[in-house]
VOBA-1610 file (N, C-alpha, C; in pm, whole numbers, padded with zeros to 5 digits, always signed):
BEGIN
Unk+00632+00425-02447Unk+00574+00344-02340Unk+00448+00412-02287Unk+00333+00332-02216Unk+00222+00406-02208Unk+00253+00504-02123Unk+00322+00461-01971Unk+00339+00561-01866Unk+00451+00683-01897Unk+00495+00656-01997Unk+00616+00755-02032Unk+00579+00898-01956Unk+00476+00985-02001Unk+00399+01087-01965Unk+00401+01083-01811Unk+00368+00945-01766Unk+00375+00972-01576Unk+00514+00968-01510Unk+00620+00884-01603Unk+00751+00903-01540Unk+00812+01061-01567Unk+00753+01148-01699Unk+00858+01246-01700Unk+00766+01340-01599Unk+00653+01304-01580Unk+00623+01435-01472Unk+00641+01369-01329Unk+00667+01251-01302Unk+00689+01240-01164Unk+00901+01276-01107Unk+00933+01241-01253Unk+01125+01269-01251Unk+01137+01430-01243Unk+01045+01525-01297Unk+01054+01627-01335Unk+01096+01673-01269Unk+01092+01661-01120Unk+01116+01707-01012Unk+01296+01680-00957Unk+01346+01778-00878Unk+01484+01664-00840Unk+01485+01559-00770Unk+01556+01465-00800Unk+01556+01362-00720Unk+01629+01326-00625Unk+01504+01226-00505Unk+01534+01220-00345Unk+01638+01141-00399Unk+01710+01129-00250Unk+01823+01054-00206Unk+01759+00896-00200Unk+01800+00772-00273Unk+01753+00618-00276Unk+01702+00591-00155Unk+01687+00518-00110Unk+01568+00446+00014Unk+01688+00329+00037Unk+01696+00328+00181Unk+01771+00240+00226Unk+01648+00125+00218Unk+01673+00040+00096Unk+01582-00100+00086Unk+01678-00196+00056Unk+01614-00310+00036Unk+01651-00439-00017Unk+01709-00447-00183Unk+01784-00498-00211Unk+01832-00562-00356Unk+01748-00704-00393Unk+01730-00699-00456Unk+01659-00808-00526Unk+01757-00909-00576Unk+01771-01019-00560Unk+01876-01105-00657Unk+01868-01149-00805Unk+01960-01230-00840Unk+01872-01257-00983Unk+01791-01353-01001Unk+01668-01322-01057Unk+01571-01454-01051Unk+01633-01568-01074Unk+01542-01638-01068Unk+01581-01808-01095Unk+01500-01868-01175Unk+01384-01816-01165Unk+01272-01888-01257Unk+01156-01771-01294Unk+01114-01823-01368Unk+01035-01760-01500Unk+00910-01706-01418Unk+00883-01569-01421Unk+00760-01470-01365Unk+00640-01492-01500Unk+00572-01584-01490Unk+00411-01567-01594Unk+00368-01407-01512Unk+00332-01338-01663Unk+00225-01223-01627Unk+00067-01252-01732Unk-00015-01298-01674Unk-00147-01364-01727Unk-00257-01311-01698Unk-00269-01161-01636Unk-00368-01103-01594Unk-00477-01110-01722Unk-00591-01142-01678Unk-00692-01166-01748Unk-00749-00976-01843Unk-00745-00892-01826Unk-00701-00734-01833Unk-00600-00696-01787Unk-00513-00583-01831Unk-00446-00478-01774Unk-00480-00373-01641Unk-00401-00394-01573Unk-00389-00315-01448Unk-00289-00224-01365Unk-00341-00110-01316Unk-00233-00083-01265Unk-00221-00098-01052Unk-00137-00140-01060Unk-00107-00107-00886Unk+00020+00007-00870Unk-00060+00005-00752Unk+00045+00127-00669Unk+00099+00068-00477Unk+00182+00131-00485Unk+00277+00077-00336Unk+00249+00108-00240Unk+00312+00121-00091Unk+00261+00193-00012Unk+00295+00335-00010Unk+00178+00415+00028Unk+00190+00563+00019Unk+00219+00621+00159Unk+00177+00571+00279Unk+00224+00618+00416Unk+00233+00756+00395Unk+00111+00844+00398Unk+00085+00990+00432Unk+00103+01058+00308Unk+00188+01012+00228Unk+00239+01105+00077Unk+00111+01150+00003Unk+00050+01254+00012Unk-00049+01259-00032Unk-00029+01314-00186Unk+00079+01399-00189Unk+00109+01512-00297Unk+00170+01380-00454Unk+00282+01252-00399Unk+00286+01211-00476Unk+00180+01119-00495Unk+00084+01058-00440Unk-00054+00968-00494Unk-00145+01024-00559Unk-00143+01183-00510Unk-00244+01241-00618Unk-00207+01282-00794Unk-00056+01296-00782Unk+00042+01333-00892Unk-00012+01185-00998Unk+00045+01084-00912Unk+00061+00925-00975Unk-00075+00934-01045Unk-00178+00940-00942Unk-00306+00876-00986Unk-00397+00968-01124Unk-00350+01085-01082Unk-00455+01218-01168Unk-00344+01184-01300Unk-00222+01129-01336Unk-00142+01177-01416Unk-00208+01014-01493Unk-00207+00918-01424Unk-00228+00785-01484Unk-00307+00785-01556Unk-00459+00836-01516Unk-00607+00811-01541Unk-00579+00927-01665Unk-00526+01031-01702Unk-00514+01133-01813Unk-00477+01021-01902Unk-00377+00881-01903Unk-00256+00910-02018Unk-00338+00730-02010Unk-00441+00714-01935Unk-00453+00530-01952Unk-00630+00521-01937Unk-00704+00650-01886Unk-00814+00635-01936Unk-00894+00663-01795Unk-01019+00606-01772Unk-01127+00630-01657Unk-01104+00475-01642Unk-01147+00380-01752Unk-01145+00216-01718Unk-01081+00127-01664Unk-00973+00170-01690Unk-00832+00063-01596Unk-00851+00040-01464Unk-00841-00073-01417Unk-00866-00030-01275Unk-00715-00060-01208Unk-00749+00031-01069Unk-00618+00052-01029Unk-00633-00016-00861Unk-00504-00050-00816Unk-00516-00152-00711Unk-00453-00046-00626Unk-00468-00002-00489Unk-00399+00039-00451Unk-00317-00047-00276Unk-00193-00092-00253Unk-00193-00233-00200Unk-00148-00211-00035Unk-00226-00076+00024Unk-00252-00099+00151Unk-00090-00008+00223Unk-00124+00027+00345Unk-00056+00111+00410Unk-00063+00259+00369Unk-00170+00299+00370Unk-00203+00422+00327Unk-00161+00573+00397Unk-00198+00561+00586Unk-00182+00672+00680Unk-00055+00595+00703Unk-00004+00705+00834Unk+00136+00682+00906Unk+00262+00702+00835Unk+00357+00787+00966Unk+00503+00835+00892Unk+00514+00921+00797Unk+00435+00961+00713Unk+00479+01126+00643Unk+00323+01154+00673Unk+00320+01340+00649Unk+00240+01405+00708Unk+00173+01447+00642Unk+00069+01362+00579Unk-00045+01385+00501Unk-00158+01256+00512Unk-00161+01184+00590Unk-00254+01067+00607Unk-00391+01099+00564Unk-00472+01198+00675Unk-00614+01281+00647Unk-00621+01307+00523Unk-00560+01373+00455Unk-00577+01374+00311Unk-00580+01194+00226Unk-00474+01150+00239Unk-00495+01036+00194Unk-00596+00950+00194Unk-00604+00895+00349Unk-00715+00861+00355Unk-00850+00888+00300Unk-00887+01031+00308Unk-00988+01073+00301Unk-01030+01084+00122Unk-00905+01085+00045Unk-00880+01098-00087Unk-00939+00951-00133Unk-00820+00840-00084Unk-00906+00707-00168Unk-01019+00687-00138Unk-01092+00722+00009Unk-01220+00709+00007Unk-01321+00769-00106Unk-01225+00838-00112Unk-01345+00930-00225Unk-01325+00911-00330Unk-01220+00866-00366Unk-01203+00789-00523Unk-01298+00661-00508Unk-01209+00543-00464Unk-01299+00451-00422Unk-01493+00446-00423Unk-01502+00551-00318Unk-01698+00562-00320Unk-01757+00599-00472Unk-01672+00660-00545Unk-01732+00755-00677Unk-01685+00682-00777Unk-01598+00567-00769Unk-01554+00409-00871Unk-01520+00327-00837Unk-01641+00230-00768Unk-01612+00152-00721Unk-01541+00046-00782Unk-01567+00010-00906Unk-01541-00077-01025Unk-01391-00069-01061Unk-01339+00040-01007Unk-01182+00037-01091Unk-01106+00075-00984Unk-01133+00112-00848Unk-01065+00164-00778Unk-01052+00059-00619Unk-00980+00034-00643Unk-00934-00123-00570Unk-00827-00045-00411Unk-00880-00095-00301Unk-00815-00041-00159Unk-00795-00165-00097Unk-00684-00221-00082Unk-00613-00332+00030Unk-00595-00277+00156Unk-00673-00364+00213Unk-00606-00345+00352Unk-00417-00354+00378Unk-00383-00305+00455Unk-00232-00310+00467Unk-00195-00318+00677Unk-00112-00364+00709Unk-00080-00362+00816Unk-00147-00223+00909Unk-00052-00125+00821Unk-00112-00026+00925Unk-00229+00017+00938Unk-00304-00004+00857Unk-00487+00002+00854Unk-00492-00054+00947Unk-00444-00191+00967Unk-00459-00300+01060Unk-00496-00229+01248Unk-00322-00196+01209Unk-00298-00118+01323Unk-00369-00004+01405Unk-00435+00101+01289Unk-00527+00235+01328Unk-00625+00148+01362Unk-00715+00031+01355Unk-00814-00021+01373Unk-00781-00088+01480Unk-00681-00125+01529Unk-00692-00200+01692Unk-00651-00040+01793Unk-00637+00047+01713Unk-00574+00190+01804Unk-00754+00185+01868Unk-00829+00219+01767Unk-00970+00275+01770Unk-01050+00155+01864Unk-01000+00038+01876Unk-01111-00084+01949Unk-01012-00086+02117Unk-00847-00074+02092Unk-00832-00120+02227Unk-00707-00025+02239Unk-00753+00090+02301Unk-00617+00221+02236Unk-00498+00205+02377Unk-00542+00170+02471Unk-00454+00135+02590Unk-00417-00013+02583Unk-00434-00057+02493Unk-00385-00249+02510Unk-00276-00217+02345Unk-00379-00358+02293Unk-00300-00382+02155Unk-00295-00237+02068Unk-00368-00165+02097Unk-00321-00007+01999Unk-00228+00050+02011Unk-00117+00002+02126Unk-00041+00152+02129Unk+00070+00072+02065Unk+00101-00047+02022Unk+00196-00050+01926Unk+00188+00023+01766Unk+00060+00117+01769Unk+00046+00184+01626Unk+00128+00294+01647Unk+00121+00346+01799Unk+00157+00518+01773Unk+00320+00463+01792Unk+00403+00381+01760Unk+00514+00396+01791Unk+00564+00336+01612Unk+00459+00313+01554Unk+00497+00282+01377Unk+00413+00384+01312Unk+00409+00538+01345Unk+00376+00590+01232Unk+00245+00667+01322Unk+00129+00662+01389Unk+00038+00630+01486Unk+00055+00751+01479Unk+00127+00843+01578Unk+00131+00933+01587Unk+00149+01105+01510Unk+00199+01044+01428Unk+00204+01118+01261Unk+00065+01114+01233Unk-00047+01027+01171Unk-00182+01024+01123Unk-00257+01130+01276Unk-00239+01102+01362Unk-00317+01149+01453Unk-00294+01316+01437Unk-00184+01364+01388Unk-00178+01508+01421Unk-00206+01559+01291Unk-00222+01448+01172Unk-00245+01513+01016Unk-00423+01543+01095Unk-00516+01520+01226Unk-00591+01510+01208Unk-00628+01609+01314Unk-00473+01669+01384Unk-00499+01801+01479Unk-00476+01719+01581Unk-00450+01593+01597Unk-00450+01526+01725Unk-00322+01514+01819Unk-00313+01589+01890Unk-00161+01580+01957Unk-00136+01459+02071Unk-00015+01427+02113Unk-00017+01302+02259Unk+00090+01358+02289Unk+00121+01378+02430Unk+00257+01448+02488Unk+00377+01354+02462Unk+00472+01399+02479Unk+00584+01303+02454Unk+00629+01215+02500Unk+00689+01097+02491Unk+00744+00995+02560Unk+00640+00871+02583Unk+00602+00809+02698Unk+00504+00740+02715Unk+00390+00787+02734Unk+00312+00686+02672Unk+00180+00726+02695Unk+00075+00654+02784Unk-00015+00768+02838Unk-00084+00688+02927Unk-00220+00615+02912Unk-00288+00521+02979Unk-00358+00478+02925Unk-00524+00555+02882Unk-00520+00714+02976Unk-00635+00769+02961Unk-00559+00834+02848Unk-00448+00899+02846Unk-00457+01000+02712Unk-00425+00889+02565Unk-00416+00796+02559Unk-00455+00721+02471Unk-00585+00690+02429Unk-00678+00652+02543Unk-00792+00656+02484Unk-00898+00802+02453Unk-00846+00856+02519Unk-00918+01030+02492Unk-00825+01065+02399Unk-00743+01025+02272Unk-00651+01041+02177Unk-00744+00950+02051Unk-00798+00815+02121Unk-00895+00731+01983Unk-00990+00803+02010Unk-01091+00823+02106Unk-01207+00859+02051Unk-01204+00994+02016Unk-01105+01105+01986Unk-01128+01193+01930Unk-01089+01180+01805Unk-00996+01086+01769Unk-00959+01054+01637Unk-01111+00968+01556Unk-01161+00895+01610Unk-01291+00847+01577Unk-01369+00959+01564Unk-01388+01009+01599Unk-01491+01159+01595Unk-01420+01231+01494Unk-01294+01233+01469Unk-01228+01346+01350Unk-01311+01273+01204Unk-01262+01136+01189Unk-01280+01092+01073Unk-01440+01114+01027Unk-01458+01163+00890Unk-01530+01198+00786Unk-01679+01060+00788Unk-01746+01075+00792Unk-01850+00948+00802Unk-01816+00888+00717Unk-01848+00736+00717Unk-01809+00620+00652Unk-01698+00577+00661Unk-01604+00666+00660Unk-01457+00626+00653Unk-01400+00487+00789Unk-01451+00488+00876Unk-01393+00416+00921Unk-01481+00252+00895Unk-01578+00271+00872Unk-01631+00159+00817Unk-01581+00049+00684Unk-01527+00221+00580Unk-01470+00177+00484Unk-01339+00090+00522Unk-01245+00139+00595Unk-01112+00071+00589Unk-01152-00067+00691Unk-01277-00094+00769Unk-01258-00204+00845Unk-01299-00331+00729Unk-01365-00274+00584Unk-01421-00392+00522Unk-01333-00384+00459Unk-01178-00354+00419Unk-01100-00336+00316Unk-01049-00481+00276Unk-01062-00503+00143Unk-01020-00629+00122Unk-00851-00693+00149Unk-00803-00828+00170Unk-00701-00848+00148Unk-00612-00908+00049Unk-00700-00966-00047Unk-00603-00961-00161Unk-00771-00976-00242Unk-00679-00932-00405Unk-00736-00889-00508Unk-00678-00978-00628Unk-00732-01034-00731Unk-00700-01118-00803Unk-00740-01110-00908Unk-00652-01110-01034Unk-00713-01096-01178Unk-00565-01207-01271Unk-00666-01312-01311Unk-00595-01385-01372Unk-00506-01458-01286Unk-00400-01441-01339Unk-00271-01553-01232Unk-00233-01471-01107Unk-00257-01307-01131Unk-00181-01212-01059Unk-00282-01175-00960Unk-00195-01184-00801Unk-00273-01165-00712Unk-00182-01068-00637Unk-00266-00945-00585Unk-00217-00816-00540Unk-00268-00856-00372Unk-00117-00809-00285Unk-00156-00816-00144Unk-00092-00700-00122Unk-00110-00669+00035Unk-00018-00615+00149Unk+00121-00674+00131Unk+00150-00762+00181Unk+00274-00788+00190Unk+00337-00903+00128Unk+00288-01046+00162Unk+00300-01129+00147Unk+00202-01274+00120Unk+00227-01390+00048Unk+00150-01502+00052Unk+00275-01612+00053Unk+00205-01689+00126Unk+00248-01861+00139Unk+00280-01907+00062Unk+00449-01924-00030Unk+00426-01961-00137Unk+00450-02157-00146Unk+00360-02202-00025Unk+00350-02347-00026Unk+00184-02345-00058Unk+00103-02224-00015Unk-00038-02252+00011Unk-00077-02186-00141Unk-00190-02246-00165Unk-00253-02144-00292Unk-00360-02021-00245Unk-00341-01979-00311Unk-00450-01786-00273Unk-00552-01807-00209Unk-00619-01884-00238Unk-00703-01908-00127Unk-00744-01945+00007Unk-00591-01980+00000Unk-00570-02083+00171Unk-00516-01984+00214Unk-00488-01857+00192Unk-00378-01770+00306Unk-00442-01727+00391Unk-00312-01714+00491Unk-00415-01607+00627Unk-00393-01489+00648Unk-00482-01445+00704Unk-00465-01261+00720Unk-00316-01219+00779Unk-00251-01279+00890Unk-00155-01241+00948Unk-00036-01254+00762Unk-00041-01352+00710Unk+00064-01361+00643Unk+00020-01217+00519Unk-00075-01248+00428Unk-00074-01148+00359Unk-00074-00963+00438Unk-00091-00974+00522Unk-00036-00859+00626Unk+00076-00827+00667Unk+00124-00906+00714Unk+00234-00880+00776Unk+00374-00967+00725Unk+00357-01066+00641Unk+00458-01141+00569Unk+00476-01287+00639Unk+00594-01377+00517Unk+00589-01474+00551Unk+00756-01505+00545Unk+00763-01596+00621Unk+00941-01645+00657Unk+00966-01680+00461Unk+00876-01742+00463Unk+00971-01794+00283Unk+00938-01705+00152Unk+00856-01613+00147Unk+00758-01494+00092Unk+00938-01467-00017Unk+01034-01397+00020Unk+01109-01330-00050Unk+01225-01408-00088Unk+01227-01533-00045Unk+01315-01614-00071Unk+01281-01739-00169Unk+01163-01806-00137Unk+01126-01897-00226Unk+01012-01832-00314Unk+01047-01898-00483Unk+00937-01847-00571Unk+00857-01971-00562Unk+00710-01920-00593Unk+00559-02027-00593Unk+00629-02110-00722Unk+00541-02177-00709Unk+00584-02320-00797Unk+00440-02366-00869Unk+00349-02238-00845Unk+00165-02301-00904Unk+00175-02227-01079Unk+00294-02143-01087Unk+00236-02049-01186Unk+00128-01889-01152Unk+00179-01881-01052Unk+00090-01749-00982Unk+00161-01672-00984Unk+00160-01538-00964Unk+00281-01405-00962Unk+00175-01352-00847Unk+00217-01293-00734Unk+00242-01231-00667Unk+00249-01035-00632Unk+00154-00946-00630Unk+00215-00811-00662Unk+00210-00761-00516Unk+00305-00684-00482Unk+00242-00659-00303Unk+00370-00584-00267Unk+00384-00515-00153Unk+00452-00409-00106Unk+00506-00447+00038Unk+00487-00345+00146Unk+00524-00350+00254Unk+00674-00374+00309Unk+00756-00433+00203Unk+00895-00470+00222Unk+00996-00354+00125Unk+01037-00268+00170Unk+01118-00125+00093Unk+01221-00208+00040Unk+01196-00185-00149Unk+01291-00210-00186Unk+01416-00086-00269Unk+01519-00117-00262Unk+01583-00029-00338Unk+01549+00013-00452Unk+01491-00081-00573Unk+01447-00056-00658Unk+01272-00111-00715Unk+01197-00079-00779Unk+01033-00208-00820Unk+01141-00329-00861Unk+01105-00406-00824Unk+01179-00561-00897Unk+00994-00627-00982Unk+01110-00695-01038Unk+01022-00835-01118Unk+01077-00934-01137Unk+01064-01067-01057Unk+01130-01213-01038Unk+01069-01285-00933Unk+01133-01422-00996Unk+01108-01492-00874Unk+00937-01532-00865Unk+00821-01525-00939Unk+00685-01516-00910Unk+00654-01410-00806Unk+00755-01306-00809Unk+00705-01190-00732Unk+00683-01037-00835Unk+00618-00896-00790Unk+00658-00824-00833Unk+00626-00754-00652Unk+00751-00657-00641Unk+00766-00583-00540Unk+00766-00405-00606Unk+00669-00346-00488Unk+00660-00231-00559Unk+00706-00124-00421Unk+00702-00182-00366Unk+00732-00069-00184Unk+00877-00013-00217Unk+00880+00127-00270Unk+00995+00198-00265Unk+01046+00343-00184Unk+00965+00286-00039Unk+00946+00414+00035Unk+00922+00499+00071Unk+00819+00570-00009Unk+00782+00702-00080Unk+00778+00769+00050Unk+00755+00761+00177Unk+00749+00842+00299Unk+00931+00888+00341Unk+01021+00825+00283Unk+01139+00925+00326Unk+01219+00901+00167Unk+01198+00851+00080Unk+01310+00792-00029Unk+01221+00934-00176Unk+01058+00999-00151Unk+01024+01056-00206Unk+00985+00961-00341Unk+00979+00801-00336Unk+00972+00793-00466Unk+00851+00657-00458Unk+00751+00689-00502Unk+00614+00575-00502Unk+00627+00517-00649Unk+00583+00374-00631Unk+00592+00302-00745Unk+00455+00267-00792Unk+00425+00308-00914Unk+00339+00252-00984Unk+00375+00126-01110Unk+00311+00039-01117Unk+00284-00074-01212Unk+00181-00108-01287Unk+00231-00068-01453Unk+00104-00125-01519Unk+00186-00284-01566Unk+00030-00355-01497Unk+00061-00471-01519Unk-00024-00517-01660Unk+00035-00607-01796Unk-00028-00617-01869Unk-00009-00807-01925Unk-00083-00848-02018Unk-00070-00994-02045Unk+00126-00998-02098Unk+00185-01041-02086Unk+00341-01059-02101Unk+00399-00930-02047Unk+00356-00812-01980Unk+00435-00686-01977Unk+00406-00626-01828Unk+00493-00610-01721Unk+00520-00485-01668Unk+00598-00388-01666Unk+00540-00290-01662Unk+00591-00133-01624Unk+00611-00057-01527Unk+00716-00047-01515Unk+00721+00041-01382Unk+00737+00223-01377Unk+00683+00252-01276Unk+00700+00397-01280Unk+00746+00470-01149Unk+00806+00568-01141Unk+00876+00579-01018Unk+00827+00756-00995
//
């Protein structure tokens, strides 16, 4: 198998304890994979910096410089390596642009209303993860509640930490990405609406019928944000969110014309 090489060096290691996620049921109907090229995506990473750099440096050895790779958003927050992360896809990203694909994801979402309104709609970030990215960046907040000055003397020093461009970069981050039938989100799409009609809240943050009903256009679906026990493939979905911030285990997918792969 192509990734063979990335599963025995990512297993090599012992393995975490499973991720309290979701089970997948058994499909019902037939997943088309029609990507117009081969691709790979990756899940959410939430701070893991050590396994995204493992995944990504091990992929590009064993699948080339050309492939391009999706990566599908929720990058900082909850394990303690965000600054690196962040600062990593930026720099992949700026130096290939052509193959190196960054989704916006909720919590991007989130660090970006921290930075515009850090005493209003921001402080629901530091209570999902918020506070973790801020100290990968030296940034401390005392415990318990927070107030509305040390919240905002908490963003604008976090604005001042980040590396130039960077915050520019994640405010233009796209929300979904599309090649062929297969369309890569954050979380979720409408599977009454077609790809084009969705709205930001849903491919962000999800949709009531997203994991229960499969599309009915012939579209597949690739996207994260929902921890599953295992990568599934069904249903016009592929789910790749396998926790990697407490379960230790990030999912990569090469997606190909009739074939995915998963890698753990």
């Amino acid at each position: 198998m192509v990734l063979k090489r990335l599963k025995s060096l990512v297993s090599g290691r012992s393995a975490p304890s499973r991720p309290q996620g979701r089970v997948a049921p058994e499909p019902r109907v037939e997943t088309r994979l029609a990507p117009e090229r081969p691709f790979v995506a990756i899940g959410d990473i939430h701070g893991c910096f050590d396994l995204m750099q493992r995944h990504y440096t091990t992929l590009r050895a064993e699948l080339g410089e050309a492939i391009e790779v999706v990566f599908l958003g929720d990058y900082a927050d909850r394990g303690p390596q965000s600054a690196q992360v962040l600062e990593q896809l930026f720099a992949w990203q700026t130096a290939s642009p052509d193959t190196v694909i960054c989704l916006m994801g909720n919590h991007e979402k989130m660090l970006l209303e921290f930075i515009d309104d850090p005493a209003g709609k921001g402080l629901r970030w530091l209570v999902n993860g918020g506070r973790e990215t801020l100290a990968s960046y030296g940034i401390t907040l005392p415990p318990g509640q927070v107030t509305a000055d040390d919240a905002a003397d908490a963003a604008d020093a976090f604005e001042a930490a980040l590396p130039d461009g960077l915050e520019t970069w994640l405010r233009d981050l796209p929300l979904i990405w599309s090649n062929g039938n297969i369309h890569c989100v954050h979380a979720a799409m409408d599977p009454s609406k077609p790809p084009e009609a969705q709205n930001c809240r849903t491919l962000l943050w999800g949709h009531r019928d997203f994991l229960t009903t499969p599309r009915a256009d012939g579209q597949t679906v690739v996207h994260g944000h929902t921890i599953m026990a295992e990568p599934t493939l069904g249903d016009t979905r592929i789910s790749i969110d396998t926790g990697a911030y407490h379960s230790g285990r990030l999912t990569a997918a090469l997606i190909s014309p009739g074939s995915c792969e998963f890698s753990l």
